[in-house]
mmJSON file of the N, C-alpha and C atoms, coordinates in Angstrom:
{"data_MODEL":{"atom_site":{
"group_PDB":["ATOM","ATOM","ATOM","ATOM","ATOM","ATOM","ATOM","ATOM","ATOM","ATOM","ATOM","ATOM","ATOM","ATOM","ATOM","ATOM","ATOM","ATOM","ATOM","ATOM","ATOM","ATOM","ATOM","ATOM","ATOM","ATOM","ATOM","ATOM","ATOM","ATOM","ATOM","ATOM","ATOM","ATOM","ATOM","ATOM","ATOM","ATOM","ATOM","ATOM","ATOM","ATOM","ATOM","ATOM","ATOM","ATOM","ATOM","ATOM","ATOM","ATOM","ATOM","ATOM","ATOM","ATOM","ATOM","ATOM","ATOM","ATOM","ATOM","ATOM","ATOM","ATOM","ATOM","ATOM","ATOM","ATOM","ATOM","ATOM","ATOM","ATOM","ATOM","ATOM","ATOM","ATOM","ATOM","ATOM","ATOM","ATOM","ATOM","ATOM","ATOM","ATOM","ATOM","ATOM","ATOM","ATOM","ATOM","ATOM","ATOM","ATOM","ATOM","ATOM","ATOM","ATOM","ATOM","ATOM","ATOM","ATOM","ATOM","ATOM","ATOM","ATOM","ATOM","ATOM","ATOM","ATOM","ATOM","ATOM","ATOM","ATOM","ATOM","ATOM","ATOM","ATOM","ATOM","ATOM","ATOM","ATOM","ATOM","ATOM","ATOM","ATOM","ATOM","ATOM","ATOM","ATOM","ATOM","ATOM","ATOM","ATOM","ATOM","ATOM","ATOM","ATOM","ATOM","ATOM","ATOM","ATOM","ATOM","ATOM","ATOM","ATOM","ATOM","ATOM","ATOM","ATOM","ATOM","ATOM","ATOM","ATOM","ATOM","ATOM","ATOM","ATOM","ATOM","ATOM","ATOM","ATOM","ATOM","ATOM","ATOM","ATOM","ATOM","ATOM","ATOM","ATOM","ATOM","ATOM","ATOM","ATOM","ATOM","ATOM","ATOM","ATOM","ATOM","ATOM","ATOM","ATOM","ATOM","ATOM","ATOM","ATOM","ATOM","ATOM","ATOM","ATOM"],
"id":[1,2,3,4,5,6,7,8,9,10,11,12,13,14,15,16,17,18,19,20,21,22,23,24,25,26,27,28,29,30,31,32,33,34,35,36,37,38,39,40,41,42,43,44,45,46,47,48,49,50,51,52,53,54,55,56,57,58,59,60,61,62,63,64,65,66,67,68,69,70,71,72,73,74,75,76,77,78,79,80,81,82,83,84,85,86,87,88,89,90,91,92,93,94,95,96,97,98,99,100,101,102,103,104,105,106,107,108,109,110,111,112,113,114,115,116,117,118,119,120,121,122,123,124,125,126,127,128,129,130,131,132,133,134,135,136,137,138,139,140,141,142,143,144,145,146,147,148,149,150,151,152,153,154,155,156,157,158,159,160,161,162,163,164,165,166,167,168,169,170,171,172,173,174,175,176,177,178,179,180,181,182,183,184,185,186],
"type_symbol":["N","C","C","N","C","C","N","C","C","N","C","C","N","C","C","N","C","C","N","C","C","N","C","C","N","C","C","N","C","C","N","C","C","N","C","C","N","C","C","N","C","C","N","C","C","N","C","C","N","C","C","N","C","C","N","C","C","N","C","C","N","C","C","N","C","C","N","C","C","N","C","C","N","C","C","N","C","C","N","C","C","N","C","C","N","C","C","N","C","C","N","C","C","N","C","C","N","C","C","N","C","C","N","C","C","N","C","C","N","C","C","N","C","C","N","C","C","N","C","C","N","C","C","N","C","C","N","C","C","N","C","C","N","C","C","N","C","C","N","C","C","N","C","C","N","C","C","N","C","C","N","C","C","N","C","C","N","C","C","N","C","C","N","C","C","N","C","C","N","C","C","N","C","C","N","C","C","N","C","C","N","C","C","N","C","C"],
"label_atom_id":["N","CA","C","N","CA","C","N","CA","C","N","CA","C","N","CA","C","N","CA","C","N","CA","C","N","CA","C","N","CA","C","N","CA","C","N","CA","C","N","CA","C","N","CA","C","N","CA","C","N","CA","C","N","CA","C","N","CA","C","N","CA","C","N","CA","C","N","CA","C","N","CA","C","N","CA","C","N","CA","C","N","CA","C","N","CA","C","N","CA","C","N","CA","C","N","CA","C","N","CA","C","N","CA","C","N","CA","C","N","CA","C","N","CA","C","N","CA","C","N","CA","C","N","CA","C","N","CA","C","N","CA","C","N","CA","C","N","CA","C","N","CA","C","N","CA","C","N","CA","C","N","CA","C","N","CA","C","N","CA","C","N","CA","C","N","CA","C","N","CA","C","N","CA","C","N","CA","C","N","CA","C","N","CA","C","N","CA","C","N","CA","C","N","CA","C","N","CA","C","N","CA","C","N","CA","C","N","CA","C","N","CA","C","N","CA","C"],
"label_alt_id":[null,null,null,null,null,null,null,null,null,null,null,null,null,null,null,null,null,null,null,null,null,null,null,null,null,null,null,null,null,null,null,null,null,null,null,null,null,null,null,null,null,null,null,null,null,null,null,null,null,null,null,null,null,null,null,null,null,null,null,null,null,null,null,null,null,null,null,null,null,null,null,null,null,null,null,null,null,null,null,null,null,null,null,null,null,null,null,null,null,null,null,null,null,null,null,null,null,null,null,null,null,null,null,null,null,null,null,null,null,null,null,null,null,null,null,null,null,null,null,null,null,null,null,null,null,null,null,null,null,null,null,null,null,null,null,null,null,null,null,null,null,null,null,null,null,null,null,null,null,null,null,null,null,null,null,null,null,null,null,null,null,null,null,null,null,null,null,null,null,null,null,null,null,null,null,null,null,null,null,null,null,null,null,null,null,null],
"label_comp_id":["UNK","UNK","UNK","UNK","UNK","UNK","UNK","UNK","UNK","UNK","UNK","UNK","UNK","UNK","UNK","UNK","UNK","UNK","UNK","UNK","UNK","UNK","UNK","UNK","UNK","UNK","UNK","UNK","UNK","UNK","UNK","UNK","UNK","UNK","UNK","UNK","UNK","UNK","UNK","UNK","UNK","UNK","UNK","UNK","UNK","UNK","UNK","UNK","UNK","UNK","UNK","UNK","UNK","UNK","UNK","UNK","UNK","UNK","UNK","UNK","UNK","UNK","UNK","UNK","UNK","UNK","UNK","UNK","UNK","UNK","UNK","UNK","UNK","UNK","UNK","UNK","UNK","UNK","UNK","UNK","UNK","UNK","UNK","UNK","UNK","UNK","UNK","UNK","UNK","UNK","UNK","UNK","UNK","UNK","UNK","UNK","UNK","UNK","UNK","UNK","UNK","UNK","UNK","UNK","UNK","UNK","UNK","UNK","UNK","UNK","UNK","UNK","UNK","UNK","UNK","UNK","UNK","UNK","UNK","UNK","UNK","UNK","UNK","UNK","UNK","UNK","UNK","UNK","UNK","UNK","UNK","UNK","UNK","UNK","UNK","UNK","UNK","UNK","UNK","UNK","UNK","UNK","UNK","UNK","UNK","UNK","UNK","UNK","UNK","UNK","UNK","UNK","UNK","UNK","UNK","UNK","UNK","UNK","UNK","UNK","UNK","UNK","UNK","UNK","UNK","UNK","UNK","UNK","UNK","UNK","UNK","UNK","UNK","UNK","UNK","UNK","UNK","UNK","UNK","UNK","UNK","UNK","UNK","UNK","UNK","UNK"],
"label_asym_id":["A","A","A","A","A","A","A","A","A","A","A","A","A","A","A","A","A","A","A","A","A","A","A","A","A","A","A","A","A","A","A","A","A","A","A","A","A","A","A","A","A","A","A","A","A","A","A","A","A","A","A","A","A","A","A","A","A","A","A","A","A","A","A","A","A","A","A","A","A","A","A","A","A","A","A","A","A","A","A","A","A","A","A","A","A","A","A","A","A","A","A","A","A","A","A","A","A","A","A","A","A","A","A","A","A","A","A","A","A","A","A","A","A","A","A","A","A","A","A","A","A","A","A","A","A","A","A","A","A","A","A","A","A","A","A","A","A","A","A","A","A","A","A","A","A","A","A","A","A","A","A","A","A","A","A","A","A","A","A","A","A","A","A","A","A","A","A","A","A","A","A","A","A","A","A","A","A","A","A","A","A","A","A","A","A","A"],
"label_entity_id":["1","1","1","1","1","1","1","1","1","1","1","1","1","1","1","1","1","1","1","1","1","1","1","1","1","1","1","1","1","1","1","1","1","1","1","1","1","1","1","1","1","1","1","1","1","1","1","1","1","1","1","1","1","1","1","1","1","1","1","1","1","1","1","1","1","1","1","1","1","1","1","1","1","1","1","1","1","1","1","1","1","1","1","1","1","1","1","1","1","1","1","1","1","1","1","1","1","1","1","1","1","1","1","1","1","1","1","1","1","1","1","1","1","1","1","1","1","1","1","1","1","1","1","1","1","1","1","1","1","1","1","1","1","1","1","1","1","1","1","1","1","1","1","1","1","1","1","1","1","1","1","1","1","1","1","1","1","1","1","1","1","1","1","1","1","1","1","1","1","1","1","1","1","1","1","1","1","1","1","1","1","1","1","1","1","1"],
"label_seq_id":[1,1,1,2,2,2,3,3,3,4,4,4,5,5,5,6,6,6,7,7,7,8,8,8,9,9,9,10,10,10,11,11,11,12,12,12,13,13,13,14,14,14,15,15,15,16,16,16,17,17,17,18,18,18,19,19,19,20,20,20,21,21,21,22,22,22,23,23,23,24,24,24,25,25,25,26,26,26,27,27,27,28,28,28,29,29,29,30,30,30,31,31,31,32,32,32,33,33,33,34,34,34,35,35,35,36,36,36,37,37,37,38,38,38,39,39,39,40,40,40,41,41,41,42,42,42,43,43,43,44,44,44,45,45,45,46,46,46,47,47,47,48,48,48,49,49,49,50,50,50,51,51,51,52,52,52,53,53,53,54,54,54,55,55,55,56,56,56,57,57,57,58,58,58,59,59,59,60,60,60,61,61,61,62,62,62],
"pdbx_PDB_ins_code":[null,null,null,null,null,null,null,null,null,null,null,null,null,null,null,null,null,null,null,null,null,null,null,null,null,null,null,null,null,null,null,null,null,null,null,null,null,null,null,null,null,null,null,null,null,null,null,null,null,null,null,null,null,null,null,null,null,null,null,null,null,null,null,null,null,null,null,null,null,null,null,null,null,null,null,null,null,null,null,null,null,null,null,null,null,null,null,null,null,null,null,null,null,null,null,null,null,null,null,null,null,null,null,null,null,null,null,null,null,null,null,null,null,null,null,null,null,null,null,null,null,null,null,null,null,null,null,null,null,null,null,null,null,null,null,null,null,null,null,null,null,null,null,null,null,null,null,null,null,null,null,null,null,null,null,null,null,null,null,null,null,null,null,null,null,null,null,null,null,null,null,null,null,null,null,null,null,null,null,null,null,null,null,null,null,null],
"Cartn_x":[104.39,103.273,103.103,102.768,102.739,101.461,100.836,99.374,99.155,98.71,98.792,98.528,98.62,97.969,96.542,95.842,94.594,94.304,94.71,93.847,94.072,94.567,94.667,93.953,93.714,93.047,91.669,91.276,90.214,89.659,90.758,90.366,90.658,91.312,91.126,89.19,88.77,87.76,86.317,86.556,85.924,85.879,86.655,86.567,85.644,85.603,84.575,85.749,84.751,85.478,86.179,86.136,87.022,87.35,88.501,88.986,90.512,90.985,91.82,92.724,94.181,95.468,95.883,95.069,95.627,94.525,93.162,91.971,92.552,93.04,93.613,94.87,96.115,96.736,96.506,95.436,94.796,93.978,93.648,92.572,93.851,94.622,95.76,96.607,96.805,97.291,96.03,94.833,93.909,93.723,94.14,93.809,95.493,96.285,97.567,97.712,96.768,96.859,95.505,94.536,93.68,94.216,94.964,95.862,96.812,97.54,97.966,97.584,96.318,95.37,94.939,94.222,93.807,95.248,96.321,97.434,97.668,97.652,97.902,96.253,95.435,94.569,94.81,95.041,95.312,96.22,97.339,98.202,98.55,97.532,96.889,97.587,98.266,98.931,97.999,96.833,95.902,95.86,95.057,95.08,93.452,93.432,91.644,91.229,89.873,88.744,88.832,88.907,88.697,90.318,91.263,92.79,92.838,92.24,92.315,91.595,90.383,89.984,90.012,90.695,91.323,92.627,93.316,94.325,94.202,93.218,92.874,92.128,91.26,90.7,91.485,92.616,93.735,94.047,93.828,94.071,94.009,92.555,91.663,91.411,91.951,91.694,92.402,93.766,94.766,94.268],
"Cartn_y":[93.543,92.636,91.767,90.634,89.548,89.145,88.818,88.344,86.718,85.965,84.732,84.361,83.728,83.129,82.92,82.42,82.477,83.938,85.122,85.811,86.863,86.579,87.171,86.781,85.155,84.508,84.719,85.366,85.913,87.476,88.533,89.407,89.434,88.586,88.369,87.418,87.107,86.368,87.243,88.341,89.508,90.489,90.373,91.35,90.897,92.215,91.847,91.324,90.595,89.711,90.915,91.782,92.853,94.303,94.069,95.238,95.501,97.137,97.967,97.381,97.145,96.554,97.281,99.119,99.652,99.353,99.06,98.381,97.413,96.499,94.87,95.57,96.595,96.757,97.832,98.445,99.202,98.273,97.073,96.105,95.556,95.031,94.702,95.206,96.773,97.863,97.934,98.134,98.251,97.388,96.053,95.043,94.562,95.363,95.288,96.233,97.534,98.254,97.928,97.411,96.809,96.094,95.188,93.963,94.491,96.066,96.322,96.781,97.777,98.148,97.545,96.57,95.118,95.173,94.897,93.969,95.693,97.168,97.716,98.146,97.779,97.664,96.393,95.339,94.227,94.401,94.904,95.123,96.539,97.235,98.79,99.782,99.655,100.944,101.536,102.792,103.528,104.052,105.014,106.282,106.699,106.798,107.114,108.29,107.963,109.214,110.447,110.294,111.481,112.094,111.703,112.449,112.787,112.752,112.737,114.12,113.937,115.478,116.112,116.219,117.548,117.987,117.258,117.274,118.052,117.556,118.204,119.19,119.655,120.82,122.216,121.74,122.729,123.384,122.39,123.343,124.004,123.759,124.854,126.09,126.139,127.227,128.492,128.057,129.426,130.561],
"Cartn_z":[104.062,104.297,103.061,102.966,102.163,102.204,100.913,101.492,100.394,100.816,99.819,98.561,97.719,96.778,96.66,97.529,97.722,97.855,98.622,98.779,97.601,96.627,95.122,94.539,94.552,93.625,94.266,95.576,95.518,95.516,95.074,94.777,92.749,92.652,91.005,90.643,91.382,91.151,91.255,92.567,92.36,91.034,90.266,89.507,88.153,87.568,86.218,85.314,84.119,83.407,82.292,81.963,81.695,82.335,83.066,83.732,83.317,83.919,83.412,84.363,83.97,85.166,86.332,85.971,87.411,88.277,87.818,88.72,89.572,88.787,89.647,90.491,90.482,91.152,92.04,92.426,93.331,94.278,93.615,94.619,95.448,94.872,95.356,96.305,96.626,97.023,98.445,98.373,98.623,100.169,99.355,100.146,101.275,100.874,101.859,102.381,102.141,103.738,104.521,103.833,104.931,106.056,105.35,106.344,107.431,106.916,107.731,108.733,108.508,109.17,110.185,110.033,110.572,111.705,111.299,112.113,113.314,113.036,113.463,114.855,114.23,115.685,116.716,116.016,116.841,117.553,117.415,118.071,118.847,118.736,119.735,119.339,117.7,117.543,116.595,117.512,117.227,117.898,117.284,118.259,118.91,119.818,120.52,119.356,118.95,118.207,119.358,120.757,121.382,120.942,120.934,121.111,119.521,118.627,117.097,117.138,117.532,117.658,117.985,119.262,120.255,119.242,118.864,117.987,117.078,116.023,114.764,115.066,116.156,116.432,116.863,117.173,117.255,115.866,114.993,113.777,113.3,113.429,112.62,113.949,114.896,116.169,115.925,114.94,114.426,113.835],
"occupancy":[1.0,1.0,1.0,1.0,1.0,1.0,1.0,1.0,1.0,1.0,1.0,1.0,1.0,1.0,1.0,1.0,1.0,1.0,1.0,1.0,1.0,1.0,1.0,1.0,1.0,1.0,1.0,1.0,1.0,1.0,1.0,1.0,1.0,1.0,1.0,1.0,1.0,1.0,1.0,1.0,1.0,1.0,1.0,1.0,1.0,1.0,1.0,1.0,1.0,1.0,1.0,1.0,1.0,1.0,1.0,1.0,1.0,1.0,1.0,1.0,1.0,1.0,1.0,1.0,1.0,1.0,1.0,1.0,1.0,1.0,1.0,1.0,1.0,1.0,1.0,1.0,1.0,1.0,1.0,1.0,1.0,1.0,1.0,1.0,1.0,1.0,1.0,1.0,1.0,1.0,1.0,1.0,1.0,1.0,1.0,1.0,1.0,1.0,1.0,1.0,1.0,1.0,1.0,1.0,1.0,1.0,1.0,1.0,1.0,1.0,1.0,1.0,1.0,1.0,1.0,1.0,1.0,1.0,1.0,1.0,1.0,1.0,1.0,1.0,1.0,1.0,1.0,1.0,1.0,1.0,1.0,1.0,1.0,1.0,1.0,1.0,1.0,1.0,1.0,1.0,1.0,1.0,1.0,1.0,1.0,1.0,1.0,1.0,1.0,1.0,1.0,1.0,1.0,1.0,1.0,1.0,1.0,1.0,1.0,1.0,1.0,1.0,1.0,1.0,1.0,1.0,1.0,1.0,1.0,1.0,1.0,1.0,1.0,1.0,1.0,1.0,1.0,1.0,1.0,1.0,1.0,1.0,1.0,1.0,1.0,1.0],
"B_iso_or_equiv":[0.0,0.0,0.0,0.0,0.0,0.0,0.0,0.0,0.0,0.0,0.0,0.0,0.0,0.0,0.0,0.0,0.0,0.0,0.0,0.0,0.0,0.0,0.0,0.0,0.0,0.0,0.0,0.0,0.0,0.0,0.0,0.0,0.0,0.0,0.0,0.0,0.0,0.0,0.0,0.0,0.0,0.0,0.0,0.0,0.0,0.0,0.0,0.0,0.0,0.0,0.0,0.0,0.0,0.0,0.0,0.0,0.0,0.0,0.0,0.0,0.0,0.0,0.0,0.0,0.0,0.0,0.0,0.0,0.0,0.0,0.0,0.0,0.0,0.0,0.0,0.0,0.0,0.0,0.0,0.0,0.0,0.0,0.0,0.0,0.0,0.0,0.0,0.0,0.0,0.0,0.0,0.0,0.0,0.0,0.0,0.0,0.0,0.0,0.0,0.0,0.0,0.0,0.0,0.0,0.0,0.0,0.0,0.0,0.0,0.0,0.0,0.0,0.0,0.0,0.0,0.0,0.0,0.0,0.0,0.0,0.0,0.0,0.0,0.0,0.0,0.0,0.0,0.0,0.0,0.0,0.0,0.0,0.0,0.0,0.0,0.0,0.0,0.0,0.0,0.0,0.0,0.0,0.0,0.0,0.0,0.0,0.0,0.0,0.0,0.0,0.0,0.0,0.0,0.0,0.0,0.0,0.0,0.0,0.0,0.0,0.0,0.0,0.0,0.0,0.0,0.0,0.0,0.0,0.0,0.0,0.0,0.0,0.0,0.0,0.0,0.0,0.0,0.0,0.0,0.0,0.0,0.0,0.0,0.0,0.0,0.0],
"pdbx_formal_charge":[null,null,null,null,null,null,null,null,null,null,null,null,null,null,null,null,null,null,null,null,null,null,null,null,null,null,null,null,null,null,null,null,null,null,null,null,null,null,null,null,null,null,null,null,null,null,null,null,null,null,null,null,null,null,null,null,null,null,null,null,null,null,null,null,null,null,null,null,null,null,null,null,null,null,null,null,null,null,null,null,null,null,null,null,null,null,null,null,null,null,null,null,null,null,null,null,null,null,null,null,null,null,null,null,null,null,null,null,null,null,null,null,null,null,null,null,null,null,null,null,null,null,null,null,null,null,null,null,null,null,null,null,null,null,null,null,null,null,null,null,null,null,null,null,null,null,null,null,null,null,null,null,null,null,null,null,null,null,null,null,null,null,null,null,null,null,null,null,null,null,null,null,null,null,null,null,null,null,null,null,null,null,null,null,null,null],
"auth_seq_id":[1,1,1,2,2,2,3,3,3,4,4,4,5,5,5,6,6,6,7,7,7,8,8,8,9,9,9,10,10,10,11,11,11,12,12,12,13,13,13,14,14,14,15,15,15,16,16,16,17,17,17,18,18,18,19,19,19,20,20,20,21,21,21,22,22,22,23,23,23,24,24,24,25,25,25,26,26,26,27,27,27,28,28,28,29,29,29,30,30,30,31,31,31,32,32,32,33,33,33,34,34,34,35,35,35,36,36,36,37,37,37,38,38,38,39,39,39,40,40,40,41,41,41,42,42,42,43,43,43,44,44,44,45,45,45,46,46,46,47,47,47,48,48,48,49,49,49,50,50,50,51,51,51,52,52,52,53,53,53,54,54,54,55,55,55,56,56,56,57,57,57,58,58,58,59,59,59,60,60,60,61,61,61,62,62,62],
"auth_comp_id":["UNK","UNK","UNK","UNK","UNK","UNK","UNK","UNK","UNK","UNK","UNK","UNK","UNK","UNK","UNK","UNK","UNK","UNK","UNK","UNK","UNK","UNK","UNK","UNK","UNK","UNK","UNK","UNK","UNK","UNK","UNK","UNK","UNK","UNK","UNK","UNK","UNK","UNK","UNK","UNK","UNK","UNK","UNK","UNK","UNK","UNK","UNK","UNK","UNK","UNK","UNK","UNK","UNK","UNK","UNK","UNK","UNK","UNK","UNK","UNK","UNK","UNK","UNK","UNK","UNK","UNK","UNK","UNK","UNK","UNK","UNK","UNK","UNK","UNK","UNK","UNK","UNK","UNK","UNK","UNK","UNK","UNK","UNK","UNK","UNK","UNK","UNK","UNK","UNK","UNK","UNK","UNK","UNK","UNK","UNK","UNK","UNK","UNK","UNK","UNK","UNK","UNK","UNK","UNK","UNK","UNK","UNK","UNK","UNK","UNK","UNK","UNK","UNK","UNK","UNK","UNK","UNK","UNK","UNK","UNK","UNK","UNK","UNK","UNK","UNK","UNK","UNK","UNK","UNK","UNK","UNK","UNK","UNK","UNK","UNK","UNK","UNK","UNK","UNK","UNK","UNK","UNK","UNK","UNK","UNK","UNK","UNK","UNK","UNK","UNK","UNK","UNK","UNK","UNK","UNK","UNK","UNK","UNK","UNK","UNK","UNK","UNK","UNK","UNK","UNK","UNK","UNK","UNK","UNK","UNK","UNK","UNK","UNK","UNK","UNK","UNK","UNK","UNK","UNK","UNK","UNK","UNK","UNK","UNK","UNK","UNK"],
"auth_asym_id":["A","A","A","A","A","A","A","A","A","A","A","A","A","A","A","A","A","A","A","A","A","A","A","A","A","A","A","A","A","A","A","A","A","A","A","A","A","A","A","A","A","A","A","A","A","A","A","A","A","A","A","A","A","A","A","A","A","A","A","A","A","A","A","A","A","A","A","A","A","A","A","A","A","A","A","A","A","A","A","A","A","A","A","A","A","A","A","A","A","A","A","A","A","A","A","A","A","A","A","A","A","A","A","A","A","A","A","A","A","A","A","A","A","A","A","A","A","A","A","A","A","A","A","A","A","A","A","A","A","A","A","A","A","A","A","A","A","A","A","A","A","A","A","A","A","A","A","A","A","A","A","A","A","A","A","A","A","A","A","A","A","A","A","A","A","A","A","A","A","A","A","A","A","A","A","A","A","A","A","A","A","A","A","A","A","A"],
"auth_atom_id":["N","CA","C","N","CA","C","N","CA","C","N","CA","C","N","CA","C","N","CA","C","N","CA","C","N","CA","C","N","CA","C","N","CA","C","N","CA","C","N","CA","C","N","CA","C","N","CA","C","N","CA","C","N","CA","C","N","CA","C","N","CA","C","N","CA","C","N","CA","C","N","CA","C","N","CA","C","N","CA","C","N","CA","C","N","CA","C","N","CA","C","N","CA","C","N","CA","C","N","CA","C","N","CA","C","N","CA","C","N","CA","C","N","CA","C","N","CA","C","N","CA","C","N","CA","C","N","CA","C","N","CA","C","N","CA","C","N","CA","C","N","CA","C","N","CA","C","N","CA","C","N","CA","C","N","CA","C","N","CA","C","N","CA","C","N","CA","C","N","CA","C","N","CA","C","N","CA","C","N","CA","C","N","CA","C","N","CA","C","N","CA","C","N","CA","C","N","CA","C","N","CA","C","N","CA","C","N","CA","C","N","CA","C","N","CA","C"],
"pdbx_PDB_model_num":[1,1,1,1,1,1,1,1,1,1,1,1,1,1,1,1,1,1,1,1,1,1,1,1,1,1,1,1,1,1,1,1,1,1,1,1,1,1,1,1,1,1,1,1,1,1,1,1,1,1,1,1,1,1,1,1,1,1,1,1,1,1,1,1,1,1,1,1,1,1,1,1,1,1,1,1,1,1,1,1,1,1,1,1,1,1,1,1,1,1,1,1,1,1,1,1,1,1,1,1,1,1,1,1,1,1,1,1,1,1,1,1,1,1,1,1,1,1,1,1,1,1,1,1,1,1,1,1,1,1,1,1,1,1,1,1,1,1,1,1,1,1,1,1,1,1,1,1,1,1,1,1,1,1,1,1,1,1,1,1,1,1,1,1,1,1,1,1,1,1,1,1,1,1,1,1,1,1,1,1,1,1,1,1,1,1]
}}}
């Protein structure tokens, strides 16, 4: 995933005027699985809240 120039230059604009470089590359990180996130509901690869918890409720049933 690729995200633009602009949308760096607006998570660099968010930040305080002194921050640590793994801050800026976690916002960075941060903000490209949002996007993917984003692109993976749009496109319906998710999974229903009801099938997540029948799922995960099996787990803990052992």
């Amino acid at each position: 995933m690729i995200i633009t120039k602009q949308q760096v230059l607006e998570i660099v604009e968010d930040l305080p005027e002194e921050v640590d470089v793994d801050e800026v590359i976690y916002r960075l990180y941060l903000r490209q699985k949002l996007e993917i996130a984003e692109e993976d509901i749009r496109e319906g690869r998710t999974v229903p809240h009801e099938e997540v918890v029948k799922e995960t409720s099996k787990w803990f049933k052992k």
